[in-house]
C-alpha positions as CSV (number, residue, x, y, z in Angstrom):
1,X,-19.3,61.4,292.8
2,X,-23.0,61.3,294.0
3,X,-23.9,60.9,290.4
4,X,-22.2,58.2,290.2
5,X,-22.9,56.2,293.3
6,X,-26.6,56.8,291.7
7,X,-26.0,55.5,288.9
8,X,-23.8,52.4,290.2
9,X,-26.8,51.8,292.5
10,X,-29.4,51.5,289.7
11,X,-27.2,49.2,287.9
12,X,-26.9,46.9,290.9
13,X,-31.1,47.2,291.5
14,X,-31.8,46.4,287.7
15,X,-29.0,44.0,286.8
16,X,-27.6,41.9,289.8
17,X,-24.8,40.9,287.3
18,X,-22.5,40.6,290.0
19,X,-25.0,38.5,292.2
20,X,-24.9,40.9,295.5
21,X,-27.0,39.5,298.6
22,X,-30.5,40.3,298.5
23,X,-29.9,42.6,301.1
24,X,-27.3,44.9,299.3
25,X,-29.6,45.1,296.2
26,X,-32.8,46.5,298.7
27,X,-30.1,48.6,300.5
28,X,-29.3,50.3,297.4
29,X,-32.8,50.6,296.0
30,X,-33.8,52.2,299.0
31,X,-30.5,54.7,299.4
32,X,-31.7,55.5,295.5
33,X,-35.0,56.7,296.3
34,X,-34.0,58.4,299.8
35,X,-31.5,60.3,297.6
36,X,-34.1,61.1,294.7
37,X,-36.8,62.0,298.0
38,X,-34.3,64.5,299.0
39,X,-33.8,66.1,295.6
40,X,-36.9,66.8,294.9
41,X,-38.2,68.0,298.5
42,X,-35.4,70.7,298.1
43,X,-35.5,71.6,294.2
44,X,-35.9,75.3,294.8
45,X,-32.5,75.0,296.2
46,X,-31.4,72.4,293.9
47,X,-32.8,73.7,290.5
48,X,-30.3,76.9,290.7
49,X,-27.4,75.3,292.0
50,X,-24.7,74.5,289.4
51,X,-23.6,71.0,291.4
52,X,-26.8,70.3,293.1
53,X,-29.3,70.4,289.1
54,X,-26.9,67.9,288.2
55,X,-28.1,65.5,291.1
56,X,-31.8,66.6,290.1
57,X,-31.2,65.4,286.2
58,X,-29.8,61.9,287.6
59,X,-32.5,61.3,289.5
60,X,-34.8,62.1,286.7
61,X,-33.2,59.6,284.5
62,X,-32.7,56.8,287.6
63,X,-36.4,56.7,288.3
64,X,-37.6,57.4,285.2
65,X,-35.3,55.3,282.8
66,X,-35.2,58.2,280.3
67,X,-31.3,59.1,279.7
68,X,-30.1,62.0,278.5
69,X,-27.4,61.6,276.1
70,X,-23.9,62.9,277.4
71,X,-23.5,65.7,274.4
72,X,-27.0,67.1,274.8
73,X,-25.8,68.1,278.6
74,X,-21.8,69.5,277.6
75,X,-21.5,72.8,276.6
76,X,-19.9,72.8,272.8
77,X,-16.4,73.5,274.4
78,X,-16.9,70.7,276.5
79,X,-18.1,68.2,273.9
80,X,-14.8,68.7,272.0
81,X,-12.6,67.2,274.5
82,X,-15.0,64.2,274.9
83,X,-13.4,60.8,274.3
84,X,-15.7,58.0,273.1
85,X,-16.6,56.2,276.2
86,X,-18.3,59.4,277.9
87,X,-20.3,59.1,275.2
88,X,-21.2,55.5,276.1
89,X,-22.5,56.0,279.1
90,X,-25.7,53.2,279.0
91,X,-27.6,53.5,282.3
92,X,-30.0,50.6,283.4
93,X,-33.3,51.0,283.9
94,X,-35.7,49.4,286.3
95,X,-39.0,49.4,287.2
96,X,-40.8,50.1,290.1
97,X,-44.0,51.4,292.0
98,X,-41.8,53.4,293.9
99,X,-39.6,55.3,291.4
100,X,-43.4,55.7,289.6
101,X,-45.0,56.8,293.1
102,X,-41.3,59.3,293.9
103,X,-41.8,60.9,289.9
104,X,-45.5,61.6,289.8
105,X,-45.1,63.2,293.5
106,X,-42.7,65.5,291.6
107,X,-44.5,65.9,289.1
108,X,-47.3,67.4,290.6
109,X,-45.4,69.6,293.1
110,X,-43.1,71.1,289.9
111,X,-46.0,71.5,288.3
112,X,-47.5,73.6,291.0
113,X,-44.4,75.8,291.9
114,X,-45.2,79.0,292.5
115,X,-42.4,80.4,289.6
116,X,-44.0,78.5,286.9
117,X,-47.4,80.1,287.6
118,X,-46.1,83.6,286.3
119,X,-44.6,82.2,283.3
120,X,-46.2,82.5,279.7
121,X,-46.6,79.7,277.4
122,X,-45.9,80.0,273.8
């Protein structure tokens, strides 16, 4: 459900098809980054958890515009029972100094998590 709030709330931010009130479109871009803020100040929890890595990859994609495509994130089993318009599911994009600013933040502090240190590159 939070997934999809997210999503719903970038759509409003970059679209404004449905003409909200200034205020409802700043409301939302601001609920978008607190959620994304929160998500990544608490990724040791989140990047383990099988519901909360979910809210980690949406806000990847919301701030970053990048989607991932629907069959690349089911499991095979999964991906059989998939109708057509899962697999449509176009996300908007918009750009900001503060989605730029919230990702390189993250960025850098995945980049220095302790875990990764001990790990080998190939």
């Amino acid at each position: 459900v939070l997934e999809k709030i997210m999503h719903i709330c970038l759509e409003t931010v970059s679209t404004n098809e449905a003409k909200q009130p200034q205020e409802h479109v700043d409301f939302c871009l601001e609920w978008l980054c607190s959620i994304c803020r929160y998500a990544f100040n608490n990724v040791e929890d989140f990047i383990s958890d099988i519901y909360a890595s979910h809210i980690l990859r949406s806000s990847l994609q919301c701030l970053s515009g990048v989607q991932v495509e629907v069959g690349t994130m089911k499991s095979r089993r999964s991906r059989r029972h998939m109708d057509d318009k899962e697999t449509e599911n176009a996300m908007g994009k918009f750009k900001s100094e503060e989605f730029t600013d919230i990702l390189r933040d993250f960025g850098q502090r995945f980049v220095a998590w302790p875990q990764l240190l001990g790990m080998k590159t190939v």
